[in-house]
N, C-alpha and C positions, 0 to 999 in steps of 0.2 A: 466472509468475502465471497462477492458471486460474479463471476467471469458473462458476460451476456455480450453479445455480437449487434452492433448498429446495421442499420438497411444498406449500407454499403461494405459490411464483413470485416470492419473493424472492432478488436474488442476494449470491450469498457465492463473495468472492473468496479463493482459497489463494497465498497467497506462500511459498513453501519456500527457504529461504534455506541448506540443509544444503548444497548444491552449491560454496557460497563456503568449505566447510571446505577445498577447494582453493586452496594458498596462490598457486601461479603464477595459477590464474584469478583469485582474489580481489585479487594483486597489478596483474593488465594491468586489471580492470575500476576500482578503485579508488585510482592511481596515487597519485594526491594529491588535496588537497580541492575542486579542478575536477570532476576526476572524481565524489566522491561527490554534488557539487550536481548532478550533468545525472540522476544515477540519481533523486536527491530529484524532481527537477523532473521526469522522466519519470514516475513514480510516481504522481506530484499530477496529473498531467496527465491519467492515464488513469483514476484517481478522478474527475477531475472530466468529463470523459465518460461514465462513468458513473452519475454524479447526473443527468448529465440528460437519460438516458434513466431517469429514475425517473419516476413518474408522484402529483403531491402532491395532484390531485383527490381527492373523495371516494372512499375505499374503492378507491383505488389504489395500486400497489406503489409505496413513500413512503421504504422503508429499504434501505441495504446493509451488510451485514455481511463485513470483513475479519478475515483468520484469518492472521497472521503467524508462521508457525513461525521459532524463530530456533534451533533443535537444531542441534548441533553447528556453528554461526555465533557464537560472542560477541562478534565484533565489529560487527555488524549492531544491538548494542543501541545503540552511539552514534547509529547511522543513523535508528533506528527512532525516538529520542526528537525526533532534528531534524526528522524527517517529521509525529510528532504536535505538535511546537511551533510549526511552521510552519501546519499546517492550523488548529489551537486561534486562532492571531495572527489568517491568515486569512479564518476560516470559525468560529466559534465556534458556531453555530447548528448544525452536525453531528456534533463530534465528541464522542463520552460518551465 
């Protein structure tokens, strides 16, 4: 994941998930569904560090925009939808 700032000093985070089309990696990181909860949960965790370094005053940077490539990952789409179901349960108030 890499945190980078838009020209108006909002940040947008890239997840690039194409490195997991590696099945040995994608096997030791994802072993079974222990494994995918700590990734879940580390995931949420650094979202939510980064909400709050947001700033929700007037005319403060107030949003973050994530960018989930899941190219050449299909299995990352199960992950992705536990991640947005989880934060939706949550956090309903952030995620469009």
């Amino acid at each position: 994941m890499q945190i980078v700032y838009d020209k108006e000093g909002h940040p947008v985070c890239y997840n690039v998930y194409g490195e997991f089309q590696n099945t040995e990696l994608y096997n030791r990181a994802f072993a079974d569904e222990g494994d995918r909860m700590r990734f879940l949960r580390s995931r949420i965790q650094f979202l939510e560090r980064s909400i709050r370094k947001l700033d929700f005053g007037a005319g403060g940077i107030n949003t973050i925009f994530q960018v989930s490539d899941l190219k050449n990952s299909p299995e990352f789409r199960i992950t992705t939808k536990q991640a947005l179901q989880i934060l939706q349960d949550n956090y309903p108030e952030i995620v469009i």
